[in-house]
N, C-alpha and C positions, 0 to 999 in steps of 0.2 A: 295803716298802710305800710310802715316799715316794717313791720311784723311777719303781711303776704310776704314784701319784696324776700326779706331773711330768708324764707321758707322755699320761696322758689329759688334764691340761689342755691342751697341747699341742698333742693330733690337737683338741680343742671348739677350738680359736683359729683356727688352721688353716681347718678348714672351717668357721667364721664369715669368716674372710677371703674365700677363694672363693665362698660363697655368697654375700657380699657384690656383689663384684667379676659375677658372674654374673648381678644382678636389677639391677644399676648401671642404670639410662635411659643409652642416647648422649645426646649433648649435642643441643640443641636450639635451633637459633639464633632471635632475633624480629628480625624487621623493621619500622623505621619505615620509611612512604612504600609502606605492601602494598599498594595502590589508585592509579592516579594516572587522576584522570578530569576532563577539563576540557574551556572554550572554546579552540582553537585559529585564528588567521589564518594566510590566505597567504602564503610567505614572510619569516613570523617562526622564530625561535630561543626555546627555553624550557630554564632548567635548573630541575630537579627534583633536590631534596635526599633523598636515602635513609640510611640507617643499618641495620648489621646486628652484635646483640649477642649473648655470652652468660652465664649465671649463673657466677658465684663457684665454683662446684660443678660446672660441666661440664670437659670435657677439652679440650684443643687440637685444633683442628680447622680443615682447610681448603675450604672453600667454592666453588664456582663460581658466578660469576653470566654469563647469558649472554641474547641477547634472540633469540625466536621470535615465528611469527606466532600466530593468538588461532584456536583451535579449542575445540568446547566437544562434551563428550563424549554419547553417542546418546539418553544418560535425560534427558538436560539438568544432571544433579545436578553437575558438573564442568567448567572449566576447563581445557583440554588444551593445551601446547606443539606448533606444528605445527614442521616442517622447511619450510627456506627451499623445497623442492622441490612440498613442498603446500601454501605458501601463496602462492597464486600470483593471488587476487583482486584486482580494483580497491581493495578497502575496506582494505586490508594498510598497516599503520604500521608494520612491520618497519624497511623503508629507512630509516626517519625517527629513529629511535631504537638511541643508543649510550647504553655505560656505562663509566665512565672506569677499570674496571678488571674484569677477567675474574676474578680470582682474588681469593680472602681470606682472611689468617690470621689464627685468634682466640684468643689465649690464652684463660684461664678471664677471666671477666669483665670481660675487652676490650668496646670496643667502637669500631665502626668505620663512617666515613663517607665516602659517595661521592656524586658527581652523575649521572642518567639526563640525556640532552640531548635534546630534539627538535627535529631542524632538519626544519620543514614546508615543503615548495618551492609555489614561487609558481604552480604548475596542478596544485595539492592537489585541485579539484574540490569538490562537495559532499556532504553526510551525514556520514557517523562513520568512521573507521580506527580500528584495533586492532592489537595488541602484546601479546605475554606477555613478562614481563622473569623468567627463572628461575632462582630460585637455591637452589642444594639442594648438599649433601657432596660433594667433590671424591674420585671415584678414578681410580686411570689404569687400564684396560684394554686388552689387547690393541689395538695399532695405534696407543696415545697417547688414545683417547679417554676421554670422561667417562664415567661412571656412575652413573646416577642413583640414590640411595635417596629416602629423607624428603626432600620440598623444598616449597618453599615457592614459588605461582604469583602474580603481582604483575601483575594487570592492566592494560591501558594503554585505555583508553577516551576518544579527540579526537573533538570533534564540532567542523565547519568553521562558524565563525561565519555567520549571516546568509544561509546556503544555506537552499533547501527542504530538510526533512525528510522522507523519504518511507520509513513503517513499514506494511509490507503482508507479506501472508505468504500462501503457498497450501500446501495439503494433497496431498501428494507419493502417499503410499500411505495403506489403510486393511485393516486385516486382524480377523477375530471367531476368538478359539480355540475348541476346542472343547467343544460342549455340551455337558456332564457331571453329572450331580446330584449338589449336595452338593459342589460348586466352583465359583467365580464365572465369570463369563463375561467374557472379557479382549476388549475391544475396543482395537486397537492401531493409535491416529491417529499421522502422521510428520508434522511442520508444516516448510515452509522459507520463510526471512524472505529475500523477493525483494524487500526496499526497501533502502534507504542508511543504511538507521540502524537501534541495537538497540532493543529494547525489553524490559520486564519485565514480568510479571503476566501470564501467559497464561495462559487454562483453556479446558478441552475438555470442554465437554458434550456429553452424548450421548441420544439418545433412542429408544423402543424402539415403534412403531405397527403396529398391526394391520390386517387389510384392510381395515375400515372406518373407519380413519384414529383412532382414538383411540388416545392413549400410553399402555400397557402397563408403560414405567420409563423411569426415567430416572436419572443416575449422570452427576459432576461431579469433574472433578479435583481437586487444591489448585492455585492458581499456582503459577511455576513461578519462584521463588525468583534463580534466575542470570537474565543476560541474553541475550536471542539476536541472535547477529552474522548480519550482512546474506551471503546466503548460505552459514550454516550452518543443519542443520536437528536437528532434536530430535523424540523418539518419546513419547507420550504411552500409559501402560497403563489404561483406568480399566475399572475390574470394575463389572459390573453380577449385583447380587446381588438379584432378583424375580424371584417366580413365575411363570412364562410357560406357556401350557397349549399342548396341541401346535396349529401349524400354521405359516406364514408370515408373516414382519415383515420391516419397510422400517427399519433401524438409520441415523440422521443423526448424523453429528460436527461438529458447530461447533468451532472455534478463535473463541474471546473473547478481546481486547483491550478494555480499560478497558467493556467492556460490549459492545462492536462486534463486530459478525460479520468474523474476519476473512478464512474463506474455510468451505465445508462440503462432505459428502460424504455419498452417501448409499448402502448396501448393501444388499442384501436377505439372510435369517437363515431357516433352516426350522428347527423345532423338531420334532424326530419322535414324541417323547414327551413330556409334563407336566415341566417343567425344574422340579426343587423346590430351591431355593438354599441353601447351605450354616448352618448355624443358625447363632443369638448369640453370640458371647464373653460369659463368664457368669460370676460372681464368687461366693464365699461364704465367711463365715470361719470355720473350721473349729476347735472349741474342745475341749479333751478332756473336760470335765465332762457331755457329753451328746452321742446321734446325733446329725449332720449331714448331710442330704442336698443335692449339689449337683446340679441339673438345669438342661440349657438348659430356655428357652422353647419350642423345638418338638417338646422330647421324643426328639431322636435319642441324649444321653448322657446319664445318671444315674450317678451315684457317692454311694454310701451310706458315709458313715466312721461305727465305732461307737464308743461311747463310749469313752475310754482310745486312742484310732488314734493321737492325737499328745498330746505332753509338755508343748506350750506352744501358745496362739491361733496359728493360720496362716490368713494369706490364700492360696485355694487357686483358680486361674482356669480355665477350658476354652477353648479357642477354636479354630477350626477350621487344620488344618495343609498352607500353603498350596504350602511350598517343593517339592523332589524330596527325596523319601525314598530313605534309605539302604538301599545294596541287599537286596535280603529273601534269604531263605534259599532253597536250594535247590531249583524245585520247586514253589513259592507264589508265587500272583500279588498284586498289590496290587488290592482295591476302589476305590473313591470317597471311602468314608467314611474323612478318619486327623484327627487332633485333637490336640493337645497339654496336658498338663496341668502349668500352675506354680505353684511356689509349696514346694513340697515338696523338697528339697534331699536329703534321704536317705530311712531305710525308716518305715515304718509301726511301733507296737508291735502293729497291731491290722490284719489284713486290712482293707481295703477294698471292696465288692462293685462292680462294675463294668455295666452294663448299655448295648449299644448295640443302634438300630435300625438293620437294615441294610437297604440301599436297593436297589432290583430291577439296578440297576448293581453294586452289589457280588454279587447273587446270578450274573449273568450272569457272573462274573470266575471262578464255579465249574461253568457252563456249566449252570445252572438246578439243582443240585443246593445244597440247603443244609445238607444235612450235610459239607460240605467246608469250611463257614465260618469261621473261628476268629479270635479277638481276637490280634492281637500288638504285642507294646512293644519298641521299641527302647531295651538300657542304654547310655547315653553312655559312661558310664564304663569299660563293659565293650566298647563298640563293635559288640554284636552284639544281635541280635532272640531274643525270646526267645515261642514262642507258649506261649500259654496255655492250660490246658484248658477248656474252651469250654462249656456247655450251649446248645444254639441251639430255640428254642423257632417252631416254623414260623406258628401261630398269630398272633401277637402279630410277627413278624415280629421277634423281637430275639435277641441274644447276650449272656450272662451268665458272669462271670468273676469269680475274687476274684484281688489282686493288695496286695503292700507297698510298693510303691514308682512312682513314673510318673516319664512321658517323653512321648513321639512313639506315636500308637498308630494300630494300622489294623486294617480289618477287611478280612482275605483269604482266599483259596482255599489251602490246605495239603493234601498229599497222602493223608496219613490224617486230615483233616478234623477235628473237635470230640475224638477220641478219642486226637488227635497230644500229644505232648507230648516231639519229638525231642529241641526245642531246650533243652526244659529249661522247669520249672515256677515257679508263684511259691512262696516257701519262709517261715517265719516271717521277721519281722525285731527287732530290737531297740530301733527307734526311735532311731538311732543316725544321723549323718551319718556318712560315711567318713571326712571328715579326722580326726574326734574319735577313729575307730575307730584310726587311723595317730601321732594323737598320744599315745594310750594306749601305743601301742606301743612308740611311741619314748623316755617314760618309764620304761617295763619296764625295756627293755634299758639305758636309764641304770644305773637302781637296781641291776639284775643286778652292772653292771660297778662299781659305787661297793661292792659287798657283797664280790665278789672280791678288789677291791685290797685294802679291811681284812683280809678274810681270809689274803691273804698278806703 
């Protein structure tokens, strides 16, 4: 018996060790000096103090630090390293900026300093130059080269003293995706900054006029957070989410600067049918001592939980699901209408009734047939769609399901329609999350083997 007991302490040490070792973070270095942005003149020299450290707790590790020119990625959300081959603009601080050493080793809680230098030559010209100084994990790969992982982008941002500034920008392309009901309508402005210098805070309004000139909607981006380099350009998405009834609009995009127009565009949009936009995100807290029905505003989803559904208050939200859904099943096409519901981490004790209205776009997706209609959820967990059996109710124009659990839901065409239930139904549940169901388990089997060893 003491022998087992050994043995199984043992193997539990063991894989606490590796498990350990297995959810370890790599190490993560900080940098002072992430930003260097200043006045520069012609024909001066500037050293910049950097530093790059890491915790007591990280591992040794070796570092690359290396200088590129300043590209900034298509959404605008990013900072991108360009190669000496692409950056090949007037506004390029590359040449101008070294770092006094390529490489770095950092024991656990080293910490390590160096100088960035920028030597400006004396027909720098005017406006602003740029630089990315990059420094991220050293590996070699084939041919001697680095390899990038995790790194860290360090801005160089010179503006030439006492020159004109000139921030101007034109609107390159302009594209409208398609009209869909019950999906936002993505107008997709590309701005490029044709001056000498960056700027921040740009928004893209957008507007939506009818043949008789009055605005229909209108949809405003957020600023736009990064900076834009003087011949880089950036793609603006902004959805416009209003009812538009069918016929013809004139769509304008401004590019705004501190208020200023700084260049516009303007397209025209036909609307074939009454564009009805996708409903509210909608919230409810869902309480087990009593019904709770969660319904949008415009009435496309209702979900009834009954009393006893959940074990503890949950916040429970809707809101319309915007990304690419995951492949459907066999056979089944996707509608317009899919939605997401969170809030709900595992199953129900208590079905849930489910009701959607589906939209003459989702009926067309069954080629005007609406007994082909059926509610389906995608299990994360499980990674696959599951439809549901369906009652489709033609009158009222809606789908009804009961269901324990949610996710990612759509309304589609399946080949045996409302009467399908290939993929599989929704089945009691227990009101259980899974991990809890996984940690019960792995209890069990504790206990099992702690009963065996006494036993022997």
């Amino acid at each position: 018996m003491l022998c087992t007991t050994k043995r199984a302490i043992s193997f539990t040490v063991c894989f606490l060790i590796i498990f350990t070792l297995i959810i370890s973070p790599a190490a993560a270095v900080k940098v002072e000096g992430a930003k260097i942005m200043f006045d520069i003149q012609p024909g001066m020299n500037y050293i910049f103090p950097m530093a790059v450290s890491t915790k007591p707790t990280d591992t040794a590790s070796d570092y690359a630090v290396e200088v590129y020119g300043f590209g900034l990625s298509v959404d605008g959300g990013s900072y991108t390293p360009l190669m000496a081959a692409d950056d090949t603009g007037a506004w390029s601080a590359r040449p101008f900026v070294t770092v006094e050493t390529s490489l770095v080793h950092l024991d656990p809680g080293q910490r390590v300093e160096f100088n960035a230098t920028i030597r400006v030559p004396q027909d720098v010209g005017e406006g602003g130059r740029y630089a990315i100084i990059h420094i991220h994990p050293y590996t070699t790969q084939r041919g001697g080269q680095t390899g990038f992982a995790t790194a860290i982008i360090v801005p160089v941002m010179l503006t030439v003293q006492n020159t004109k500034l000139v921030e101007t920008g034109i609107i390159t392309e302009i594209g409208v995706g398609d009209i869909v009901a019950g999906k936002p309508i993505t107008v997709s402005t590309t701005l490029k900054n044709t001056g000498n210098h960056h700027y921040y805070g740009v928004v893209n309004q957008v507007n939506v006029t009818d043949s008789g000139g009055v605005v229909k909607a209108t949809a405003k981006s957020n600023p736009i957070g990064n900076a834009v380099i003087p011949m880089q350009s950036v793609r603006f998405d902004v959805p416009v989410s209003t009812p538009l009834a069918a016929g013809t609009y004139t769509l304008k995009s401004d590019m705004l600067l501190a208020g200023a127009v700084l260049d516009s565009r303007t397209t025209n949009i036909t609307v074939k049918e009454a564009y009805i936009p996708p409903f509210q995100q909608t919230s409810v807290k869902v309480i087990p001592e009593s019904l709770v029905t969660l319904e949008v505003p415009e009435g496309t989803v209702r979900i009834s939980f009954p009393q006893g559904a959940v074990l503890a208050e949950t916040n429970v939200t809707v809101k319309p699901y915007i990304g690419t859904l995951p492949n459907l099943p066999a056979g089944a096409k996707a509608g317009t209408t899919t939605f997401s519901v969170d809030g709900l981490s595992g199953f129900l004790a208590k079905d849930a009734a489910v009701t959607v209205r589906y939209s003459k776009s989702d009926l067309d997706a069954a080629d005007g047939d609406a007994s082909k209609l059926v509610l389906g959820r995608y299990d994360r967990g499980e990674t696959r769609w599951t439809v549901l059996p369906t009652t489709v109710d033609t009158n009222s124009m809606s789908l009804t399901t009961s269901t324990n659990r949610f996710s990612i839901w759509v309304v589609m065409a399946a080949k045996g329609g409302a009467a399908s239930t290939a993929a599989g139904g929704s089945k009691p549940g227990l009101g259980l999350d899974t991990s809890i169901v996984f940690a019960a388990l792995g209890l069990m089997i504790a206990f099992v083997g702690i009963y065996r060893s006494r036993k022997h």
